[in-house]
C-alpha positions in Angstrom: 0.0 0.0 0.0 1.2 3.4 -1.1 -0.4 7.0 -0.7 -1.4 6.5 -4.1 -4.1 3.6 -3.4 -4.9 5.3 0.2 -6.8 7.9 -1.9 -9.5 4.6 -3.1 -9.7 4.1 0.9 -10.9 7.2 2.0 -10.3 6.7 5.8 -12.3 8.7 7.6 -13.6 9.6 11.1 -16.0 12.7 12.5 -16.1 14.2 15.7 -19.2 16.1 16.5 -19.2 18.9 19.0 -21.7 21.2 20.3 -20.3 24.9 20.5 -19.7 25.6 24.1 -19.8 29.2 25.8 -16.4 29.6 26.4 -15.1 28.4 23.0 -16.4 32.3 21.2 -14.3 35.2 21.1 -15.7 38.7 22.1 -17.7 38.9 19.0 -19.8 36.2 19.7 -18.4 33.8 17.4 -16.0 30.7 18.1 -12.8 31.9 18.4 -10.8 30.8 15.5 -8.1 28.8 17.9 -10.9 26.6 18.8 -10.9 25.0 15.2 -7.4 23.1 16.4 -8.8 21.5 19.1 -11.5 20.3 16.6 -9.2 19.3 14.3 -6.9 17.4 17.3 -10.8 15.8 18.4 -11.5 14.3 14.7 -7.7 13.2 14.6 -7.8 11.7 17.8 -10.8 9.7 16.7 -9.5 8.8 12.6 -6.3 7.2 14.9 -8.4 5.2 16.9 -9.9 3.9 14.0 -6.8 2.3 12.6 -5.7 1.7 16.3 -2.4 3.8 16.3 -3.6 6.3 18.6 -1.2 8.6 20.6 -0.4 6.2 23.4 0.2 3.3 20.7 2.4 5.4 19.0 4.6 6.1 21.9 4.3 2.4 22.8 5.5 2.1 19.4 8.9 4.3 19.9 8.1 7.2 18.1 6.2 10.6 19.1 4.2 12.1 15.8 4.4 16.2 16.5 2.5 18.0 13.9 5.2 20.0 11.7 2.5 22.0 9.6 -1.1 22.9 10.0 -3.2 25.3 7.6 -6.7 26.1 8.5 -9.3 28.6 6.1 -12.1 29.5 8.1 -15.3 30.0 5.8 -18.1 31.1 7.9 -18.4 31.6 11.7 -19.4 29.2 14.0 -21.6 30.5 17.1 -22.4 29.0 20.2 -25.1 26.5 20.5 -23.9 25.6 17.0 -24.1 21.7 16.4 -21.0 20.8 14.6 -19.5 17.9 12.7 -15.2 17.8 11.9 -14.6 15.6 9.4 -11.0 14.0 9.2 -9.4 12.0 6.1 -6.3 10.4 6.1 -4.4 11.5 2.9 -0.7 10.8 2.8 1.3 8.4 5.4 4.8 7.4 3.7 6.6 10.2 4.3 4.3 12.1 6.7 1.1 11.4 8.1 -1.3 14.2 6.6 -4.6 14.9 7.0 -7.2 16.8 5.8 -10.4 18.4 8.1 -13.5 20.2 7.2 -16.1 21.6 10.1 -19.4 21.9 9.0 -23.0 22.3 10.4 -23.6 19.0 11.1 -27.8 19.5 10.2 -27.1 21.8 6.8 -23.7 20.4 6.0 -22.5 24.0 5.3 -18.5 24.2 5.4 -17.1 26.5 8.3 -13.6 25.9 8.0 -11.4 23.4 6.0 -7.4 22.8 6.9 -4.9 20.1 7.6 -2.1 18.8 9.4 1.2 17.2 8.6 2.7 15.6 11.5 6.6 13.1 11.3 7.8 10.4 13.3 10.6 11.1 15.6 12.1 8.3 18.0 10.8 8.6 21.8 14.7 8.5 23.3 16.3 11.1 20.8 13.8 12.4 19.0 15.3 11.7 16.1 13.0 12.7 13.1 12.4 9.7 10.6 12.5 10.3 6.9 10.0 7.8 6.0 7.2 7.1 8.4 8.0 3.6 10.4 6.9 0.3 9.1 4.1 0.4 12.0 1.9 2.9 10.8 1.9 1.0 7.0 1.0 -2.1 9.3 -2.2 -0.4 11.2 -3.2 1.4 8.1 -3.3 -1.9 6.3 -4.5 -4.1 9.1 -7.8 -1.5 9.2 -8.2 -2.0 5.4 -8.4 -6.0 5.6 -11.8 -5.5 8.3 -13.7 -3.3 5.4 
């Protein structure tokens, strides 16, 4: 498996979330930090998925920090809001990448879209790892086999 045929696989997870009080900024509207710890909530759950979540990882030897992250908000998001982030794996041979979108989980309408890139480094040296270890290929593949 390559990041080529991952693109057929579309793994995917969601993490729903009611907009709390004190996730809004002075105008009323989430403040746009909040749409990480979205993000981090949807990857948390797309790792459980293929069971390589963070304490497996570290279990594993390696940390996965995230070296990149780009988010474009769309619309605001307000409290009381009923939201759905949706998080797709996209590239995991050299990186593991992926992709989010926030919507309104009744209308579906897209509030902010963005990803992250995160590398392996060793737990002892931290040691970054050009290629992602052998164990994340392993989960990814070992989730495909259930479908």
């Amino acid at each position: 498996m390559d990041n080529a045929s991952l693109k057929d696989l579309s793994i995917a997870a969601e993490y729903f979330a009611e907009v709390p009080f004190f996730d809004l900024d002075p105008m009323q509207i989430v403040w746009h930090g909040n749409y990480v710890k979205y993000f981090e909530e949807a990857r948390c759950q797309l790792l459980r998925k293929i069971d390589y979540d963070y304490p497996d990882m570290k279990q594993s030897g390696y940390y996965w920090p995230i070296i990149d992250m780009r988010l474009k908000y769309v619309k605001p998001a307000r409290y009381g809001d009923k939201l759905i982030c949706i998080a797709v794996l996209k590239e995991f041979e050299n990186r593991l990448k992926i992709e989010y979108q926030v919507q309104h989980a009744q209308s579906g309408e897209k509030l902010c879209k963005g990803y992250t890139a995160q590398v392996a480094v060793t737990v002892d040296t931290f040691e970054m790892q050009l290629i992602s270890p052998p164990i994340l290929k392993q989960k990814i593949e070992d989730y495909c086999e259930q479908l």
